[in-house]
C-alpha positions in Angstrom: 115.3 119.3 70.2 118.6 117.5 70.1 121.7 118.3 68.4 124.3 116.0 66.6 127.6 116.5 65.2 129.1 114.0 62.4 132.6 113.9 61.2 133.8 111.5 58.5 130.6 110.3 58.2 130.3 109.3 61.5 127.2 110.9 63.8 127.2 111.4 67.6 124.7 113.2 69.5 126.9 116.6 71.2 126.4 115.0 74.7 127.8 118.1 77.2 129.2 120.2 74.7 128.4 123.9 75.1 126.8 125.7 71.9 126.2 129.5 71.6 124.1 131.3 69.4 124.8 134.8 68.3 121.7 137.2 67.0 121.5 140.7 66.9 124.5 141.5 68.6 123.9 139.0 71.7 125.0 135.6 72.8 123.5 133.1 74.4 125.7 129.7 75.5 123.9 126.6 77.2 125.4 123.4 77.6 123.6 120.6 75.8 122.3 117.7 77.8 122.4 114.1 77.2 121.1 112.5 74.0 122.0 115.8 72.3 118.7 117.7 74.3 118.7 121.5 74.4 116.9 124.3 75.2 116.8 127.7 74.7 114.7 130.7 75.0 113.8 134.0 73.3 116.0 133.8 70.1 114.2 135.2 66.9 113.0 134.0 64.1 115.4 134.2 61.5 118.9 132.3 60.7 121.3 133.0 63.2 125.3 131.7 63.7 125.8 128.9 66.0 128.8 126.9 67.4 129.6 123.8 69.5 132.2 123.2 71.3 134.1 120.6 73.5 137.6 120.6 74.2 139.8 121.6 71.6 136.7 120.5 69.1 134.1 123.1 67.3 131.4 122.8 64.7 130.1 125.9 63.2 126.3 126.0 61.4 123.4 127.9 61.0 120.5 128.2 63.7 117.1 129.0 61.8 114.6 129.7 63.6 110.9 129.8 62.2 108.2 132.2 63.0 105.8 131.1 64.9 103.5 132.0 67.7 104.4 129.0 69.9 105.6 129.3 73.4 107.8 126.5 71.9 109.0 126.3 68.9 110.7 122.0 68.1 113.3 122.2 66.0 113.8 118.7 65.5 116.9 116.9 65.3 119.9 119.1 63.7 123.3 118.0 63.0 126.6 119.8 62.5 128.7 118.6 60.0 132.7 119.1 61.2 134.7 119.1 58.6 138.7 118.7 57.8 141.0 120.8 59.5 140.9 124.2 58.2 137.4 124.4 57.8 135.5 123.3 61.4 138.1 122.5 64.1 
């Protein structure tokens, strides 16, 4: 799984930037690797907020999750579009 951010049309994998996922009430944060590569474990199935951040920058999306009986579930490769000030930092 890898994650992305793009910004005026312009995409960059979210090398070392930290994303957390909120669901029922919890967070988990884990720091996204090179190349955008992440992993993370025991989140549910459903669509759950997400953020990444990196310095003074954030992009906020939604996290859906499928249902599966997997011990891993591939998302693929997601991106997070950051918008114009105001609306994503």
């Amino acid at each position: 799984m890898s994650l992305a951010f793009q910004k005026d049309g312009h995409k960059k994998t979210a090398d070392y930037w930290s994303l957390t996922v909120t669901y029922i009430g919890k967070e988990e944060v884990v720091t996204i690797a090179k190349q955008g590569e992440f992993y993370i474990e025991n989140i549910p199935a459903g669509k759950h907020a997400a953020v990444i951040r990196k310095d003074k920058k954030e992009c906020r999306f939604e996290l859906i999750v499928p249902e599966s009986t997997e011990a891993l579930i591939k998302l693929g490769a997601l991106t997070c579009e950051i918008k114009n000030r105001g609306d994503n930092k």
